[in-house]
MIMILO-85158 format. One record per residue (C-alpha): residue number from 1; residue in three letters; x, y, z. Coordinates in Angstrom, 1 decimal. Layout:
BEGIN
<NUM ala <X Y Z>> ...
//
This chain:
BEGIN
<1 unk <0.0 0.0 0.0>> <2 unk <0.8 3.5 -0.3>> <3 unk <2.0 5.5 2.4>> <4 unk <0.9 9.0 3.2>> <5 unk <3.8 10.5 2.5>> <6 unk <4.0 9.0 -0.8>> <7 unk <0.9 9.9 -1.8>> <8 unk <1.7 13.7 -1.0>> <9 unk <4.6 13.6 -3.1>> <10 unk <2.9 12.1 -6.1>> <11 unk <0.0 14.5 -5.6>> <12 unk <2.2 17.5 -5.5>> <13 unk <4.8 16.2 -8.4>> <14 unk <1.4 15.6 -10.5>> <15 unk <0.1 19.4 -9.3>> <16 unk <3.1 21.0 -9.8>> <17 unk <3.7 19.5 -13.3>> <18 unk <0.0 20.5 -14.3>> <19 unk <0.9 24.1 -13.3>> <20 unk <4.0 23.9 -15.2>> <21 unk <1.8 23.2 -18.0>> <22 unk <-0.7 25.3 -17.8>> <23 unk <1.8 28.4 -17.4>> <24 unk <3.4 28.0 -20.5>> <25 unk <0.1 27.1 -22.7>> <26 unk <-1.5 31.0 -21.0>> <27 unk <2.3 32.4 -21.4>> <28 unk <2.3 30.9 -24.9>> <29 unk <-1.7 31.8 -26.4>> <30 unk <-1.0 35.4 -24.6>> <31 unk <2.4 36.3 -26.3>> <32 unk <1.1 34.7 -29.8>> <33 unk <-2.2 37.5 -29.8>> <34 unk <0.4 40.6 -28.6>> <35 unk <2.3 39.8 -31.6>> <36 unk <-1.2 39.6 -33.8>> <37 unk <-1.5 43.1 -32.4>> <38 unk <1.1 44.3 -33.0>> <39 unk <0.8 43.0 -36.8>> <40 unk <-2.0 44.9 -36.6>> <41 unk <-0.8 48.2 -35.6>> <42 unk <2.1 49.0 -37.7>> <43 unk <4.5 46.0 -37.6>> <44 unk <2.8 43.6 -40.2>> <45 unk <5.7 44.3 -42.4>> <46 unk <8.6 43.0 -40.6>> <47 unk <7.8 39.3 -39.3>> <48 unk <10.7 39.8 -37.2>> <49 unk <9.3 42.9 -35.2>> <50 unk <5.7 41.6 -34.9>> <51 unk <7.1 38.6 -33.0>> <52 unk <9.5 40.1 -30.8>> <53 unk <7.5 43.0 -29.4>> <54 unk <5.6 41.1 -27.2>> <55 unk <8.9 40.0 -25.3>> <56 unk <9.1 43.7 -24.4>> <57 unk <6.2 43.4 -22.2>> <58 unk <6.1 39.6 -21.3>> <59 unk <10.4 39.7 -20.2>> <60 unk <9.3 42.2 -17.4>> <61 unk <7.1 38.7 -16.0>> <62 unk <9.5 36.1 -16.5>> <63 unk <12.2 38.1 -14.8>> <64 unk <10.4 38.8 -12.1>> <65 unk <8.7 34.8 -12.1>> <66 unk <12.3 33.9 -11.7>> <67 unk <13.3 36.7 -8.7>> <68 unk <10.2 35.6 -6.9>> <69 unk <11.3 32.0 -7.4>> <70 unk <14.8 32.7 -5.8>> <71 unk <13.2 34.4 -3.2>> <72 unk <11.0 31.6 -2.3>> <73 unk <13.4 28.8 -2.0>> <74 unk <15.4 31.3 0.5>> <75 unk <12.4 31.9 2.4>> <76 unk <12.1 35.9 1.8>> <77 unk <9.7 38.1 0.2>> <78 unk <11.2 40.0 -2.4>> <79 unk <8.6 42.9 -3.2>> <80 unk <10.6 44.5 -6.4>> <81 unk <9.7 40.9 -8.1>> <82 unk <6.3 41.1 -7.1>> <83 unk <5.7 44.7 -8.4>> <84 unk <8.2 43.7 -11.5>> <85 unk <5.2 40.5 -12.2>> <86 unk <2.5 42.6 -11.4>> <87 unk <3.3 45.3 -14.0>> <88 unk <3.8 42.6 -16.7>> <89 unk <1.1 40.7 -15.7>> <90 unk <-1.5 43.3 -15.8>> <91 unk <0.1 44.7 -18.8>> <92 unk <0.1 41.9 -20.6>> <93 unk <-3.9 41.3 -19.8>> <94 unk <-5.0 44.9 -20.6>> <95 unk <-3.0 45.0 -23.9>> <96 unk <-4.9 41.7 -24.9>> <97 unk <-8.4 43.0 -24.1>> <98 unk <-7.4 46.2 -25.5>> <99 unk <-6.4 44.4 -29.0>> <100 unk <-10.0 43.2 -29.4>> <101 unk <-11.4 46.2 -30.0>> <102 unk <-8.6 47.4 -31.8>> <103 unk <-8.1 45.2 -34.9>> <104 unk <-10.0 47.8 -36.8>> <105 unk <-13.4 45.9 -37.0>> <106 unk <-17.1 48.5 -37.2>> <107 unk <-19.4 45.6 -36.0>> <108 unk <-19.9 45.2 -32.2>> <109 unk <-17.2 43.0 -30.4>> <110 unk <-19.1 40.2 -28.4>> <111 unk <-17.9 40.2 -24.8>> <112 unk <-17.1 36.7 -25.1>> <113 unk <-14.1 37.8 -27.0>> <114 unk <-12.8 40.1 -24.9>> <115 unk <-13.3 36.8 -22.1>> <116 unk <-10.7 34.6 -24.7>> <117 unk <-8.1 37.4 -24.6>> <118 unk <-7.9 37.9 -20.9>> <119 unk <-8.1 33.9 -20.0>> <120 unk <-4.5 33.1 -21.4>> <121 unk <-2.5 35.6 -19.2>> <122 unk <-4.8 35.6 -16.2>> <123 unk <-4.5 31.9 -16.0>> <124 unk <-0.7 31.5 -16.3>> <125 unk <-0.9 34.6 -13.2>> <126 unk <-2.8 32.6 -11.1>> <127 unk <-1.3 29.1 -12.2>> <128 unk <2.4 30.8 -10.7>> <129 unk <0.8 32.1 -8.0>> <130 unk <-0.1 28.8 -6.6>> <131 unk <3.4 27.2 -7.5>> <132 unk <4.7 29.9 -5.5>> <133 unk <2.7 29.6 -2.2>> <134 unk <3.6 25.7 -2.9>> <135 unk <7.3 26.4 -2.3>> <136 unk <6.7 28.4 0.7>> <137 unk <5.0 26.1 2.4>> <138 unk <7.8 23.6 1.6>> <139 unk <10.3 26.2 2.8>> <140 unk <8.7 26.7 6.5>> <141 unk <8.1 23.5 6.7>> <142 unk <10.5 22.8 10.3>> <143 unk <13.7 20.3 10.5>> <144 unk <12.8 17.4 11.9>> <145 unk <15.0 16.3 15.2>> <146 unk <17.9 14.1 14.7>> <147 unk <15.8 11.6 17.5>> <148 unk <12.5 12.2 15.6>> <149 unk <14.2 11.1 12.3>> <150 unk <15.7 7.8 13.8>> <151 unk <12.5 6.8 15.6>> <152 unk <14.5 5.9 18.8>> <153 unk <14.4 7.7 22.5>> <154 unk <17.1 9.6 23.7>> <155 unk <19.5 8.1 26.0>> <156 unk <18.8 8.7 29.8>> <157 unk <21.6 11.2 31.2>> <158 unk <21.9 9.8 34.1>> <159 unk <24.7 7.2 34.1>> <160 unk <25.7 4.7 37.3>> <161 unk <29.6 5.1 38.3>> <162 unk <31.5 2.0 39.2>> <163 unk <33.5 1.9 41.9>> <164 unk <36.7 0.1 41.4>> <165 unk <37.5 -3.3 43.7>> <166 unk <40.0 -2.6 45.8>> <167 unk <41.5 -6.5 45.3>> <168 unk <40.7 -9.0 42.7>> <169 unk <38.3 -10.9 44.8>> <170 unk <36.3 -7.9 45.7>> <171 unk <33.3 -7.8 43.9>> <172 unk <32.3 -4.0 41.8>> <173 unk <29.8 -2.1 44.0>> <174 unk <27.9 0.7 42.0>> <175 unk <27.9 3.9 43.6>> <176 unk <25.3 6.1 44.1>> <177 unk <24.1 8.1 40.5>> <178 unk <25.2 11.8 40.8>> <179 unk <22.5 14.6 40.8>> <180 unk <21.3 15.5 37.5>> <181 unk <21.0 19.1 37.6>> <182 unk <18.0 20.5 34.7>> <183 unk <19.4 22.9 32.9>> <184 unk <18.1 26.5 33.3>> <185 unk <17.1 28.4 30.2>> <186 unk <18.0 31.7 29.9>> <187 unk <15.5 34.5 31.2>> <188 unk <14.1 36.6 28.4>> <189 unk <14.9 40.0 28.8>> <190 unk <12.1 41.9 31.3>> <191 unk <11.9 44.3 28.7>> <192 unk <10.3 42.3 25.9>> <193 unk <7.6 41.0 28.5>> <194 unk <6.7 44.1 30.3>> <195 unk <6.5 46.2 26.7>> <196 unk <3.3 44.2 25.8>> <197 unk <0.5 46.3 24.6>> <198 unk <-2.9 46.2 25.7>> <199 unk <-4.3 46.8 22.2>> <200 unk <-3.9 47.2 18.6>> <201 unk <-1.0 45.6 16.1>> <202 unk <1.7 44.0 18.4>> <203 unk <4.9 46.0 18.0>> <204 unk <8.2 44.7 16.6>> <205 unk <10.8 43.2 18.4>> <206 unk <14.7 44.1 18.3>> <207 unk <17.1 41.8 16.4>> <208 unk <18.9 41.3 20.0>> <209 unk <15.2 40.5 21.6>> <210 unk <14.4 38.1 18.7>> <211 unk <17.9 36.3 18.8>> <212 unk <17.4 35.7 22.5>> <213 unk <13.5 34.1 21.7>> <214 unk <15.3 32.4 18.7>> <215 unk <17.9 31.0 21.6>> <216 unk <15.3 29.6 24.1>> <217 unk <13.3 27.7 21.8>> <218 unk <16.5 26.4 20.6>> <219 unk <17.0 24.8 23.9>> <220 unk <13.5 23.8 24.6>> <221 unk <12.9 21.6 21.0>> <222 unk <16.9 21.0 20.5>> <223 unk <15.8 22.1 17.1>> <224 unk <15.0 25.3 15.3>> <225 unk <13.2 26.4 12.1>> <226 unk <11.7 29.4 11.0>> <227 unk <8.6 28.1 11.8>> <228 unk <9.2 27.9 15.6>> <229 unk <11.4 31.1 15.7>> <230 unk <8.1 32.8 14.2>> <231 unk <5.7 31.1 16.8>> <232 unk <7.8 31.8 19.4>> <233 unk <8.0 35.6 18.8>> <234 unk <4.0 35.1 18.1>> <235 unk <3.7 34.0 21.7>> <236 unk <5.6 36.8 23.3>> <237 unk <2.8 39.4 21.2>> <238 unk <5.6 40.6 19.0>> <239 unk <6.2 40.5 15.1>> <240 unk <8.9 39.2 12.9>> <241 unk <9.6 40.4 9.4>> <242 unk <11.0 37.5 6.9>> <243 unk <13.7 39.6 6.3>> <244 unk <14.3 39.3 10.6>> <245 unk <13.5 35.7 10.6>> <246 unk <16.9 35.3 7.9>> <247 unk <19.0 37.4 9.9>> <248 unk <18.1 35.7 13.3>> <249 unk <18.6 32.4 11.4>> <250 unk <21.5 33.2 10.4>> <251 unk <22.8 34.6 14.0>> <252 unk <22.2 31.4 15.3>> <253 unk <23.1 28.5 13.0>> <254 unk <26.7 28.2 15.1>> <255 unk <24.4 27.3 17.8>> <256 unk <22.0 24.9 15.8>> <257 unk <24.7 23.3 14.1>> <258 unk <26.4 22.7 17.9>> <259 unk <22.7 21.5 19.1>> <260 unk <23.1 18.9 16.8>> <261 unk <26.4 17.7 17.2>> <262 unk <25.6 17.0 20.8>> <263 unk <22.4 15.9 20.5>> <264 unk <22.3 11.6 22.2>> <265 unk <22.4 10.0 18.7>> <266 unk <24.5 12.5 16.9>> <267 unk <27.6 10.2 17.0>> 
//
């Protein structure tokens, strides 16, 4: 039988190639009317031009397809792609409307006409829209823990010391265990507690504030992702930007990477 996580990944290889598909037919039908257009308003002449104005309008999209793509697979928000899309996108769609009525024709357009124009571009907008809140989700997804991964329970700390016989016919007495002292966790700062609002949009932390919330959930999971960093901050009432949530990462991966060094089954 197959398992659940086998399923997913066929689902989402099978989405995400149906996406892929469906982006280049819209990318395709859009950019082949522009260049009837443009055939149609003053480029008929040279085959050459009609075909290659469109790319003027339809480069700003995949550009900023491809920025937005970077960005998602290193878990940021790059707003200068989004806009750079955006302006393509709706650029694209209006020019394609706009060439219905424009082809030089006296009778009424139908509306449905104006409908086959705008579906081509609006579908390969929406179709990379989807891709992309696919690979953030993959993104945030957390790191599982080395003992989560393995399936086995860490090894109890506390270990029994043998006390050495004295003569060879003395037989080993264990000794007492020694005291296992927990661990104390760091204190957050007093500030980041007592600043809490009673109302309204909670405010944003400082990078020193969020490294030290990044710190302690570090030690409570013996794990950290950007997922827990941002639930963490959540439960102290503060905010963290993406562009925090990097920097914070980044701060502490010495510390991550020593977590899991010394983690029970990392040798």
């Amino acid at each position: 039988m197959m398992t659940k996580e086998a399923a997913e990944r066929c689902t989402l290889f099978v989405a995400g190639a149906v996406i892929v598909a469906l982006t280049a037919g819209g990318f395709w039908l859009s950019y082949a009317h522009l260049a009837e257009v443009a055939g149609q308003h003053g480029l008929k002449s040279s085959p050459v031009r009609q075909w290659t104005w469109p790319a003027t309008l339809d480069a700003f999209i995949i550009a900023g397809e491809l920025l937005m793509l970077r960005a998602g697979l290193r878990g940021m928000t790059d707003w200068g792609a989004i806009a750079l899309t955006a302006t393509g996108s709706v650029g694209s769609i209006a020019l394609n409307v706009a060439g219905v009525s424009g082809t030089g024709s006296t009778g009424t357009v139908p509306l449905l006409d104006y409908v086959v124009a705008a579906v081509p571009p609006t579908a390969a907008l929406l179709a990379f829209g989807v891709l992309m809140r696919q690979i953030h989700q993959l993104v945030d997804q957390p790191v599982p823990h080395p003992d989560t991964v393995s399936g086995q329970a860490p090894e109890s700390a506390v270990t029994v010391l043998v006390k050495p016989a004295e003569r060879p016919d003395e037989p080993v007495q264990p000794t007492e265990p020694p005291a296992v002292v927990p661990a104390q966790l760091p204190e957050p700062p007093p500030d980041v507690s007592e600043s809490k609002p009673h109302g309204g949009r909670p405010p944003k932390a400082t990078l020193a504030e969020l490294v030290e919330i990044g710190r302690i959930a570090l030690a409570e999971h013996g794990a950290l992702s950007r997922s827990l960093l941002r639930n963490a901050v959540r439960d102290r009432d503060l905010t963290i930007s993406s562009e925090r949530q990097t920097e914070v990462m980044k701060i502490l991966r010495p510390e991550m990477q020593a977590a899991r060094e010394t983690s029970p089954n990392s040798g």
